[in-house]
Structure formats: structure tokens, C-alpha cells
C-alpha positions as CSV (number, residue, x, y, z in Angstrom):
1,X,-196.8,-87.9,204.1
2,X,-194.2,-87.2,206.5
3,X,-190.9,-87.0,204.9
4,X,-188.6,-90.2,205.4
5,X,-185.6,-88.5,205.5
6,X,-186.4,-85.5,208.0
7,X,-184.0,-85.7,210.9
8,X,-185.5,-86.2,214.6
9,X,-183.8,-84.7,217.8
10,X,-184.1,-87.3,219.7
11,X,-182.0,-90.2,217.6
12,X,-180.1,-87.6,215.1
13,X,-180.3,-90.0,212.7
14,X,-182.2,-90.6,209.4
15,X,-184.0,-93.9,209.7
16,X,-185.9,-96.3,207.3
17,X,-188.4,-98.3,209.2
18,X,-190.7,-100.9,207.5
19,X,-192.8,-104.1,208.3
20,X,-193.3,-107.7,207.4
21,X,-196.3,-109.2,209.4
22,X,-196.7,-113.0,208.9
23,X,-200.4,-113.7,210.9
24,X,-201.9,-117.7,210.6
25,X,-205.7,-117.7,210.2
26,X,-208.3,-119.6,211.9
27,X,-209.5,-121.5,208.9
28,X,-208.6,-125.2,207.5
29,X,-204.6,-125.6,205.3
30,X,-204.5,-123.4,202.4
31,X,-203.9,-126.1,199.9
32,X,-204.7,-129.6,201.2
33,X,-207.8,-129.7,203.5
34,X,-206.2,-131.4,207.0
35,X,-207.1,-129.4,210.0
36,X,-204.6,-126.6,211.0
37,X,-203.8,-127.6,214.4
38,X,-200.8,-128.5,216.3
39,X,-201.0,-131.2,217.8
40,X,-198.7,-133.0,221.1
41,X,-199.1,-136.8,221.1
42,X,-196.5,-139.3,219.3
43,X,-196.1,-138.7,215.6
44,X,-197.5,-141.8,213.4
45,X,-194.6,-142.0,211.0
46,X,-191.7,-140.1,210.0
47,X,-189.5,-139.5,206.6
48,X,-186.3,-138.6,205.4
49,X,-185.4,-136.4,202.9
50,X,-182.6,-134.3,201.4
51,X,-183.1,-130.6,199.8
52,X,-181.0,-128.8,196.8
53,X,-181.0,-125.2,195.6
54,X,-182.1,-124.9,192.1
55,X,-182.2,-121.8,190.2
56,X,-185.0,-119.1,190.0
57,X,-186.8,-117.9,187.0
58,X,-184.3,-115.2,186.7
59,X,-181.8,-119.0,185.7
60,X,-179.4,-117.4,189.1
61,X,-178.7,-119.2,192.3
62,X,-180.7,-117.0,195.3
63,X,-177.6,-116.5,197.9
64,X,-179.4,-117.3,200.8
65,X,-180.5,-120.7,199.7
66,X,-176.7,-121.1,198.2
67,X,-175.7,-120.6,201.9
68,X,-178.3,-123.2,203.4
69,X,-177.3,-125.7,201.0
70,X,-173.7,-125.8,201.7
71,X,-174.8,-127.3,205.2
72,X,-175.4,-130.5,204.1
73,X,-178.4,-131.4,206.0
74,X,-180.7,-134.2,206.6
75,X,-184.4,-133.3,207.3
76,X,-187.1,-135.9,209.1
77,X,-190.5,-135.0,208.4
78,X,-192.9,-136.6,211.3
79,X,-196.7,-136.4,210.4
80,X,-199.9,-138.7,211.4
81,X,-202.4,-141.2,209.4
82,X,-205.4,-138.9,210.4
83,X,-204.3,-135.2,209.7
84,X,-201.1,-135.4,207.5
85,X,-202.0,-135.8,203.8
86,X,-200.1,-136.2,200.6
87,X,-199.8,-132.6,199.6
88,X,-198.4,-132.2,202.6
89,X,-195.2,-135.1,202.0
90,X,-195.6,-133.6,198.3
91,X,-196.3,-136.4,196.7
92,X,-199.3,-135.1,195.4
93,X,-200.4,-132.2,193.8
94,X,-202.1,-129.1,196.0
95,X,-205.9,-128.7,195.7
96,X,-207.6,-125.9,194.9
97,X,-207.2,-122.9,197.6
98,X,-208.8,-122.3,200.8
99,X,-211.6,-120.1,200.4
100,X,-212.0,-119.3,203.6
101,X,-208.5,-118.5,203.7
102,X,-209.1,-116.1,200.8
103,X,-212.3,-114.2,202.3
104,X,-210.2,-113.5,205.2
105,X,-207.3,-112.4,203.6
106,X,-209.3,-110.3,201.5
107,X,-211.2,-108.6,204.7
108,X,-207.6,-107.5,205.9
109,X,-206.7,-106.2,202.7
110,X,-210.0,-104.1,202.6
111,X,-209.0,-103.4,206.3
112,X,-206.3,-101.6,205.1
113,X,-207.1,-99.4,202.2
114,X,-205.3,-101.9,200.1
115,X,-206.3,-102.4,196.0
116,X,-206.9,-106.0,195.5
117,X,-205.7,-107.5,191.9
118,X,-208.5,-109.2,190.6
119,X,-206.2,-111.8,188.7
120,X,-202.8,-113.1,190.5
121,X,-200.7,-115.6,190.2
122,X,-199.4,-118.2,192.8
123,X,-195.7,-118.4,193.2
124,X,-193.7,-120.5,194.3
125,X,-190.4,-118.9,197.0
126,X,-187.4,-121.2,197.3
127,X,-186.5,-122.6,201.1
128,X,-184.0,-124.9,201.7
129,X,-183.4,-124.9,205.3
130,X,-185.5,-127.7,206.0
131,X,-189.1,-126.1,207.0
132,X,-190.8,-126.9,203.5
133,X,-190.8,-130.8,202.2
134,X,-190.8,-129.5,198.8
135,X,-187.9,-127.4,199.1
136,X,-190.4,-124.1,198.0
137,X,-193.1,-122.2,199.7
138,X,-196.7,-121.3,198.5
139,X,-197.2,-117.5,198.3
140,X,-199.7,-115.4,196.4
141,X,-199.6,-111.6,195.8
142,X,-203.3,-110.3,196.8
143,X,-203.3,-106.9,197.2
144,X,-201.6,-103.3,196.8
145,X,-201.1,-99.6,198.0
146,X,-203.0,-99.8,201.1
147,X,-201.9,-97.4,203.7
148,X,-202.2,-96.6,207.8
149,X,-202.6,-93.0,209.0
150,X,-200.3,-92.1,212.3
151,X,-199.8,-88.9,214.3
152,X,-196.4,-89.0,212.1
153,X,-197.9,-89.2,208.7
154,X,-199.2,-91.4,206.7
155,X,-197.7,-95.2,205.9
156,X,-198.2,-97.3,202.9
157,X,-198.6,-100.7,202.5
158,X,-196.9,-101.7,199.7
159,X,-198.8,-105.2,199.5
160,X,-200.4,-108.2,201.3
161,X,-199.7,-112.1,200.5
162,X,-201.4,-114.6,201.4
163,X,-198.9,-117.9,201.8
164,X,-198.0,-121.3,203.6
165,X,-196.9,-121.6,206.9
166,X,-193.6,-123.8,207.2
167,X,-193.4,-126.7,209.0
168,X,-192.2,-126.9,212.8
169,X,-189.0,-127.6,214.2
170,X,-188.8,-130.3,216.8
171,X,-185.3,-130.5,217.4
172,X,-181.7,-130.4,215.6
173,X,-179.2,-132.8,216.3
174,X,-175.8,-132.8,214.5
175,X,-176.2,-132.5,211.1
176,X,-180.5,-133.9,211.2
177,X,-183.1,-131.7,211.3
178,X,-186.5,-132.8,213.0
179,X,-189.7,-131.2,211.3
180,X,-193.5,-131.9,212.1
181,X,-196.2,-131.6,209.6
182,X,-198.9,-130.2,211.7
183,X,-198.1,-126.5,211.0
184,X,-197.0,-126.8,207.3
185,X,-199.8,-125.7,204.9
186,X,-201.4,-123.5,207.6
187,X,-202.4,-120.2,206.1
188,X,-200.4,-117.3,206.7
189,X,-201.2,-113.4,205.4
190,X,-198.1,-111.4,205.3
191,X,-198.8,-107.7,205.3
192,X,-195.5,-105.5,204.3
193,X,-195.5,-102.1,205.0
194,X,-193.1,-99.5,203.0
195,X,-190.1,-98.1,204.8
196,X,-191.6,-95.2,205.1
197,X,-191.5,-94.5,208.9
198,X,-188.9,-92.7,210.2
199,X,-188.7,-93.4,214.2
200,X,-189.5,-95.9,216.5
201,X,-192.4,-94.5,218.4
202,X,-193.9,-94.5,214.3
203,X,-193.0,-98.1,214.4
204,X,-194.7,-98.7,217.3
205,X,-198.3,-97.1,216.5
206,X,-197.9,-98.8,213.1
207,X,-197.7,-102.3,214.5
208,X,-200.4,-101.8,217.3
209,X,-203.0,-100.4,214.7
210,X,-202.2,-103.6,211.8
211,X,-202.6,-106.0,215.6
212,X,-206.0,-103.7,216.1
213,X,-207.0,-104.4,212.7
214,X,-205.7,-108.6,212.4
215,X,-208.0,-109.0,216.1
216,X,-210.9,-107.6,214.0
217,X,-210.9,-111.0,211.7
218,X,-210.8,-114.6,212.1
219,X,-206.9,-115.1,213.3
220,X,-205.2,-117.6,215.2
221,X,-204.1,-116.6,218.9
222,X,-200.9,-117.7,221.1
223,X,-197.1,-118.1,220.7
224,X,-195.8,-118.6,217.6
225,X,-198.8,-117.6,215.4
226,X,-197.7,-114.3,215.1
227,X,-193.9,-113.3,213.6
228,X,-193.2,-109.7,213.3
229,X,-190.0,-109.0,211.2
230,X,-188.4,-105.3,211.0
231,X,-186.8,-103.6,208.0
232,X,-184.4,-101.3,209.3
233,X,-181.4,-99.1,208.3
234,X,-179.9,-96.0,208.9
235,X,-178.9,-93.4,206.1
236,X,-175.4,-95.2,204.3
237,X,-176.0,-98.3,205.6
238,X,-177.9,-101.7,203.1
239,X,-181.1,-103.2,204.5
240,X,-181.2,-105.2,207.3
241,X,-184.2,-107.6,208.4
242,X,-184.4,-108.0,212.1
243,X,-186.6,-111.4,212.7
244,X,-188.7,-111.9,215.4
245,X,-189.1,-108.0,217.3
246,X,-192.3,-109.4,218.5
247,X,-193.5,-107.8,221.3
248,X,-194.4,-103.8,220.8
249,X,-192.5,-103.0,223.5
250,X,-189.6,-104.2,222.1
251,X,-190.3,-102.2,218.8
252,X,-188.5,-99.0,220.3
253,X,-185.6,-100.8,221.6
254,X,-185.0,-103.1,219.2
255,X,-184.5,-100.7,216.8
256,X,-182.9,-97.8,218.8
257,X,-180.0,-100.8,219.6
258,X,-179.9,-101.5,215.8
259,X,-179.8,-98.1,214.9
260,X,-176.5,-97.9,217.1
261,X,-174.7,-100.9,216.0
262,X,-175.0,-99.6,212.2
263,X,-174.1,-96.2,213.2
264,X,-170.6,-97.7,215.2
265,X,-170.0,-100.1,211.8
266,X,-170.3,-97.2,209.6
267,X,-167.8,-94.9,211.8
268,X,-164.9,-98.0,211.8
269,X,-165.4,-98.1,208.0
270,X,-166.5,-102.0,207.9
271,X,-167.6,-103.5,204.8
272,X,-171.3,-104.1,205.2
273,X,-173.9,-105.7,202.8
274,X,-177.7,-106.3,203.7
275,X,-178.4,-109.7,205.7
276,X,-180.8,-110.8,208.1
277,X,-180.6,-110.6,212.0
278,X,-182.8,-112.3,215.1
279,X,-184.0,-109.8,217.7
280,X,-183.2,-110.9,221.4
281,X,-185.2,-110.8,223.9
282,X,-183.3,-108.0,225.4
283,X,-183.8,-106.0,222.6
284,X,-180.2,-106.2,220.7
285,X,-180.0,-108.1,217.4
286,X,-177.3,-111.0,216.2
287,X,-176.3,-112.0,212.7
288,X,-178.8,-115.0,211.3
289,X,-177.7,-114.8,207.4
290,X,-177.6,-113.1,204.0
291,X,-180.3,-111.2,202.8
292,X,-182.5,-113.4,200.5
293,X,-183.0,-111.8,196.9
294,X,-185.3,-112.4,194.0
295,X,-183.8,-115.0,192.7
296,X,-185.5,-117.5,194.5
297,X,-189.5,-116.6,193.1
298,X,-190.4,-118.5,190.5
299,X,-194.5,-119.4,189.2
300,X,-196.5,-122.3,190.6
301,X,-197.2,-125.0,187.5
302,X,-199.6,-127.2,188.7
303,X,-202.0,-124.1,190.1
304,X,-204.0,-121.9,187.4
305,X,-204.3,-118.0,187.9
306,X,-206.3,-116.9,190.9
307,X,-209.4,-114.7,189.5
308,X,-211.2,-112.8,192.4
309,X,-214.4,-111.9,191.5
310,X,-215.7,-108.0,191.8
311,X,-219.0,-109.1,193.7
312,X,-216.8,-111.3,196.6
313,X,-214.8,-108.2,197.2
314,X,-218.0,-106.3,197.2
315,X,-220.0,-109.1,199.7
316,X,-216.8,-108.7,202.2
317,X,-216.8,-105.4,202.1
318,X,-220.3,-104.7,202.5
319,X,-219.7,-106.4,206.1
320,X,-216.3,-105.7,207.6
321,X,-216.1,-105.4,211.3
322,X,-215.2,-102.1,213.0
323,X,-212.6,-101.7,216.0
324,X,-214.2,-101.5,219.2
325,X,-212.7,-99.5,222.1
326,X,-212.1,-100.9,225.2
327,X,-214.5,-97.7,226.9
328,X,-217.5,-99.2,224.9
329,X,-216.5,-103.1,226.0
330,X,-215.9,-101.5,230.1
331,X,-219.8,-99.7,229.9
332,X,-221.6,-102.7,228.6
333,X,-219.7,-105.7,230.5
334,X,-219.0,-103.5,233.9
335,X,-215.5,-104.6,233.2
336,X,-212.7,-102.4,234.1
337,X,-211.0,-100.9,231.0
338,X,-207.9,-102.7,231.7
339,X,-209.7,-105.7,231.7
340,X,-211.6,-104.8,228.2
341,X,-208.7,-104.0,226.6
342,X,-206.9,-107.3,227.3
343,X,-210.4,-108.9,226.2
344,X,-210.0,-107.4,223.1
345,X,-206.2,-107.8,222.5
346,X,-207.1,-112.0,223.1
347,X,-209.4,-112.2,220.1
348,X,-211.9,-113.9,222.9
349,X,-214.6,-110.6,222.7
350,X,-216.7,-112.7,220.5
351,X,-217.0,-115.4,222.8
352,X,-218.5,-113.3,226.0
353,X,-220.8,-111.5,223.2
354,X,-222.0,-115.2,222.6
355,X,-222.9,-116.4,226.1
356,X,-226.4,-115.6,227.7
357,X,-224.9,-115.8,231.0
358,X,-227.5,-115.4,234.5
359,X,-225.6,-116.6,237.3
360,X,-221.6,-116.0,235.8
361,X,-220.5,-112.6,236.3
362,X,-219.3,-111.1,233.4
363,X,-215.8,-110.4,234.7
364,X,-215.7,-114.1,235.1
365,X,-215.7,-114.9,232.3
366,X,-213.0,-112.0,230.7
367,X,-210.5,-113.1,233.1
368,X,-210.6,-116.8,232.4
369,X,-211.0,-115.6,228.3
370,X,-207.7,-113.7,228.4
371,X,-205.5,-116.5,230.7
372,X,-206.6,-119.4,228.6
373,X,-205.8,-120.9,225.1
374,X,-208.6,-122.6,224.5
375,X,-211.2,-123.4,221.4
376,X,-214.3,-121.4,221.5
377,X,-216.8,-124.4,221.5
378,X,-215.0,-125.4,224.8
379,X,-215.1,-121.9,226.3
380,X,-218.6,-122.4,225.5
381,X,-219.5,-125.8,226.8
382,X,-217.9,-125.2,230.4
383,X,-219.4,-121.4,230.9
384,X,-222.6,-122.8,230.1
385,X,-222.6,-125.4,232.4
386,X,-221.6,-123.7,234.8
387,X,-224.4,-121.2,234.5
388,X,-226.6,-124.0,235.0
389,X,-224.9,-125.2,238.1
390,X,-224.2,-128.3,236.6
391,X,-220.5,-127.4,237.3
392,X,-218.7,-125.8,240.3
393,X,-216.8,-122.6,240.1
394,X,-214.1,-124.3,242.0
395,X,-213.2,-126.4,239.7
396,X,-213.4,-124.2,236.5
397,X,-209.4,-123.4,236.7
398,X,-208.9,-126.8,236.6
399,X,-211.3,-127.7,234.0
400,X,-209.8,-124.5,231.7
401,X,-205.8,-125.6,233.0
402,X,-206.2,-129.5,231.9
403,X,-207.5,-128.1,228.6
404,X,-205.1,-125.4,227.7
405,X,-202.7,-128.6,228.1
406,X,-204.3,-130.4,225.2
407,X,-206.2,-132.9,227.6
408,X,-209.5,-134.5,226.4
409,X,-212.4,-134.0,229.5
410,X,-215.4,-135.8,230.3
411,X,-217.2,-132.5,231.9
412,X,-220.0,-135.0,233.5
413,X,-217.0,-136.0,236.2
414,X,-217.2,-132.7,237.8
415,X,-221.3,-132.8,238.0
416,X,-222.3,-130.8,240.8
417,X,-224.5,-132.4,243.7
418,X,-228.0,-131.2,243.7
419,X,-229.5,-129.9,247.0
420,X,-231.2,-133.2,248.1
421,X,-227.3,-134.8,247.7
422,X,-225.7,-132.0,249.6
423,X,-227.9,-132.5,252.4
424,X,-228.2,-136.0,252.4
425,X,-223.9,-135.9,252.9
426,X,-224.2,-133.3,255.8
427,X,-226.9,-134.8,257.6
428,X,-224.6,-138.2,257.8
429,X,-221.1,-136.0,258.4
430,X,-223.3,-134.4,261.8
431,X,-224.4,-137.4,263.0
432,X,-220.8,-139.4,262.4
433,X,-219.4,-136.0,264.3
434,X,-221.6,-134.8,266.4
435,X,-218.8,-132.4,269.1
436,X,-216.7,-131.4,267.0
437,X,-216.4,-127.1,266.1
438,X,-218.6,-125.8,263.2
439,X,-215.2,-124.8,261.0
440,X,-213.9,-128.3,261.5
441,X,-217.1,-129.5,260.7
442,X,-217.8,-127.4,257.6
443,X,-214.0,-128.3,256.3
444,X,-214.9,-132.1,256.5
445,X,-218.1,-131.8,254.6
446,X,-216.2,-129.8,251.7
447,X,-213.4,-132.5,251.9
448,X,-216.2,-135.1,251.2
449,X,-217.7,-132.7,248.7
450,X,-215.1,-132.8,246.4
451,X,-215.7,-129.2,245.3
452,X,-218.6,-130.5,243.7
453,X,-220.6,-127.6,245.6
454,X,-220.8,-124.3,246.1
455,X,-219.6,-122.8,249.7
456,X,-222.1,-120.6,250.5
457,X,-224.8,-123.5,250.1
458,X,-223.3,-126.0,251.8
459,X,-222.7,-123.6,254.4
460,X,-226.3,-122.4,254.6
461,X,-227.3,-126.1,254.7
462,X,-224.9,-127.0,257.4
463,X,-226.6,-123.8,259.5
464,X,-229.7,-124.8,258.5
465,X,-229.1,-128.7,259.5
466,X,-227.6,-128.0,263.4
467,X,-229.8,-125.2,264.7
């Protein structure tokens, strides 16, 4: 392993780098069985509650949740009658775990060299700020001692959890805080790397290869379903968590910024303890709050122990997916590589592998893959009808744009006309405008059309109608 402390000439500084990757899969809650998706119309109902701290197993008061309880603050929960559940209000208690929660998690673990515990126990983390109903979150230790190998050396990963996802902020007015429901209970793996790399261009390679490796399984894809925090400080200087550095262009930056601003407190001879800061946009950092501590972990009573059986973690690893290169995606598709990279990167790969496609180019289909957040089956459904010309290619960005938005389609209102339709329209436009120019002509007839036809035939039938 490359040695931690070893000086580079470029910075001149010894560094501690390390990772905290919180990923939401693609599968149902972890502990209730409501769907995990967000959703935009009008909440059904809404609560009120008010959180306390309470002590850890350790009988001490964590310091971070000291410092959110001092607020004061009154949190609304909004949820709805068909997706929000009682486990979710906590007013009942959680149901056994998601197992297809746990065969994913497991696959990342395996992913990563990791040693699985084949008996864990599900813990309970103390949050008060308002993003868990029952003032705690769900987490579960799953695995160990993995490791990534870099062109620096190699980095360990010192474990992998598999926990809740915390309810999202709609909006904070005063002293309320507005919470809906839809993303509490989704599951979340958290992979946390040691701080074992030692400069930023480490960081970097690190985080693309763990991305490389959470594409591979069954993720969730977008804003906000990713959250990348960094572990960073310089030699003399406590641990500090920067929140949010989540774009790997931002890794170097970020930390080369942080790495400055430690350096200047340390030559002014400030008091400094370990807290938590938010990475900006612009790759500096600004203070958030004290560093959480132990404190705050304490075991789950109404859960037994988690057993993972040998032969499951023998079945997953029997069949773990490999990472594909954007070269080998480029030969088979005739994409260009940039193009099969970004296919890749989008988690959509598996999609264009689906489709039996005749008449829809390949690169089609990548491009509108990669630009749109959409659900698989509805990837699906349009590409296929449009294959069969039941659909026009004109109207495919605004099919794929109304459903990125959330909007429900009925697919059968963009129905292409058949040949017989097409030329029954043109016949009538020629004899309703019989001197005016072929463009002009040809424009009118699309008008009419309604991009429910292809260019190229009506033009052909138009050609074919006046000679």
C-alpha cells in the first residue's frame, strides 16, 4: 500500500483522504413494503411532530444531536393514503427486511473484495434534525475489509452498511420544517473507504471506480440519489467531513481548497476541533456543524439479528456482473465511444441490450437513454412502438419530455396514419390547392398531419400523387 503519510510535490502536504458513499437502490423500502418513488402531486395528509435527543448506549448525549435540539423545531410530515404506511409515521413496528435490498447490497459488497459478517445486528443512529419521524435511522453493518486497487496503491474499504434513506425536505419556514414521506425508508448502501489516500487525483480514481462498480447493480439514477461525502484533513489538523463533493470533477478542487483553508487556520494558531462542512458548487467548503460521535448508535429492539446465509452469498457470487468498457459497447452498437461511455455512466445499457430494434437506429436510442429519466418499462413501450411505426419519430421527444415530467400518456394519441390515411389526406390537400408551390404544398399536408407521419413518406406520396 502506498504510504499515507509520504509527501507529494505537488501539494507539499501530508493528506488523509477517505469516502462515505450513500447510493439508493432500485428495489421496494427497506422496512415497510410502499414503493420507493417520489412522487409530485398534492400530499393526502400531513402531521406534526416534535423530536428530543436522548442518550446513546454509551448513557452520553451525541453533540451533534445536542446542537439540533437546541433549535427548537417543529417538523410536518406529508405522506399519501396509497404509498405512505405506518412504519413510515412510526406507529407501527418495521417488517422484516427487504431482500432485495439485501442481495443487492451484498453484490456490492462482493464487488469490492469486502468480507461479509454472516450475523449482524441492526442499529439504530440518532437524528434529530427533522429528516427521520422517529427521531433515529435504520442502519446495518454488512460487510468489512474490502479494498480498491489504484495506480497509487491500494485502498481499503473499511465497511459497507446498508440503511434508510431520510425523508425529504420541502421547505423551511421560521422555526417549521416541511418533510415528505416518499423518500423515507428507501434503501441506501453506504460504502466508507479508509483514509488511506493521500492526494486528490487518488480521490478521484477511487470514486470513479466505486461509480463503475454501483452502475454494475440494480441502483437508482438522477439527482439526489447519489451523496458523496469526503473525509479530509491535513497532518495537525482533526477530521473534517465535507458533505456533498458530488461531482468527480469537483473531487480535486474541493479538496485542494480544503486542504488550504486548514493549512491558513493552522499557521494563525486557531482552535480547531472536527465538524462537518457542505462543498459548494464552486468547489470551496462552509461550516454545517459538529462532527457527530458515537454516542448516538444504539441496537434496534423490535428487529432480531440478521443471519446471512453462506449459500446466498455463494448464489450472488456465482453471478456478479463484470464492467464493460465503453470500446466493447462502441464495436457492437456502432456508437461512438463518447456516446458508449455516457450509456454506460446512465445505468440505461441494459435497456438497449433489451430492445430487438429493426427500423430504430441504435444511436437513437443511446441518445434518448442518456437525456431522459425515465422507467425502463416506458423506455420500452415507446421504442417498441416506434419500431413498429405505430409511433412517429417526431414526436418521441415529446413523448420521452412529458414523461421525465411525471405525466401519465395515453401512447394511442400519437398513433401514426397508415399509408391508405396518408394518401387519402394528400389527395384532398391537392385538390383543395391545386396552384399553389410544392414546398408550400408539402408544409400544409404536414400541418394537417400532425407529425403523425414520417417526412420522407409523405413526401414520396405527395411526388407520387402530382406527377
Amino acid at each position: 500500500m502506498t504510504d499515507c503519510k509520504k509527501k507529494h510535490s505537488y501539494t507539499k502536504m501530508v493528506m488523509k483522504i477517505g469516502f462515505e458513499i450513500h447510493q439508493q437502490l432500485n428495489t421496494g423500502k427497506l422496512f415497510c413494503r410502499c414503493p420507493s418513488e417520489l412522487r409530485k402531486d398534492e400530499p393526502d395528509f400531513k402531521i406534526k411532530r416534535k423530536l428530543y435527543a436522548v442518550r446513546g448506549e454509551t448513557s452520553e448525549f451525541d453533540k451533534a444531536v445536542n446542537y439540533e435540539a437546541s433549535k427548537e423545531k417543529d417538523f410536518v410530515y406529508e405522506g399519501y393514503n396509497d404509498t405512505t404506511c405506518l412504519v413510515e409515521l412510526d406507529e407501527q413496528p418495521p417488517l422484516e427486511i427487504n431482500q432485495d435490498a439485501l442481495n443487492e447490497v451484498l453484490k456490492i459488497a462482493l464487488l469490492l473484495n469486502c468480507k461479509i459478517f454472516p450475523v449482524t445486528q441492526i442499529m439504530r443512529k440518532t437524528v434529530i434534525d427533522g429528516s427521520n419521524v422517529s427521531g433515529f435511522q435504520r442502519t446495518i453493518l454488512i460487510a468489512k475489509d474490502g479494498f480498491v486497487e489504484t495506480k497509487y496503491g491500494k485502498v481499503k474499504i473499511d465497511s459497507i452498511c446498508l440503511e434508510e434513506d431520510a425523508a425529504r425536505i420541502i421547505k423551511k419556514e421560521n422555526n417549521v420544517s416541511v418533510y415528505r414521506l416518499d423518500r423515507l425508508g428507501i434503501p441506501l448502501v453506504e460504502i466508507a473507504t479508509s483514509p488511506s489516500m493521500n492526494n486528490p487525483e487518488q480521490a478521484k480514481e477511487v470514486a470513479l471506480y466505486i461509480g463503475k462498480i454501483l452502475r454494475l447493480c440494480n441502483v437508482k439514477r438522477g439527482i439526489g440519489t447519489i451523496r458523496q461525502d469526503v473525509n479530509f484533513n491535513i497532518e495537525n489538523y482533526p477530521r473534517v467531513e465535507i458533505k456533498g463533493v458530488q461531482e468527480p470533477t469537483l473531487i480535486v478542487k474541493t479538496i485542494n481548497f480544503e486542504a488550504e483553508r486548514q493549512k491558513n487556520e493552522l499557521n494563525l494558531k486557531k482552535e480547531v476541533e472536527a465538524h462537518v462542512r457542505k462543498a459548494e458548487a464552486d468547489g470551496t467548503t462552509s461550516y454545517l456543524r459538529p462532527m457527530p460521535g458515537k454516542a448516538r448508535m444504539y441496537p434496534e429492539t423490535d428487529l432480531p439479528l440478521l443471519k446471512i446465509d453462506k449459500s446466498l452469498i455463494e448464489k450472488i457470487n456465482k453471478n456478479l456482473p463484470k464492467i464493460i468498457e465503453p470500446e466493447e459497447i462502441s464495436k457492437k452498437y456502432s456508437l461512438s465511444k463518447d456516446l458508449a461511455k455516457a450509456l454506460i455512466d446512465s445505468g440505461n445499457l441494459k435497456i438497449l441490450e433489451k430492445l430487438k430494434m429493426e427500423n430504430v437506429k441504435p444511436a437513437f436510442i443511446a441518445e434518448n437513454l442518456i437525456k431522459y429519466d425515465i422507467n425502463e418499462e416506458d423506455f420500452i413501450k415507446v421504442f417498441e412502438k416506434l419500431d413498429k411505426g405505430e409511433i412517429s419519430k417526431n414526436h418521441v421527444v415529446e413523448i420521452f419530455e412529458k414523461l421525465s415530467k411525471g405525466e401519465k400518456l395515453d401512447l394511442d394519441e400519437y398513433k401514426t396514419f397508415d399509408d391508405k390515411e396518408i394518401e387519402k389526406i394528400i389527395k384532398k390537400l391537392i385538390e383543395e390547392n391545386k396552384d399553389i408551390p410544392f414546398n408550400a404544398l408539402m408544409g400544409m399536408i404536414m400541418k394537417e398531419l400532425k407529425g403523425k407521419a414520417d417526412g420522407k413518406t409523405v413526401m414520396d406520396t405527395l411526388k407520387k400523387l402530382i406527377k
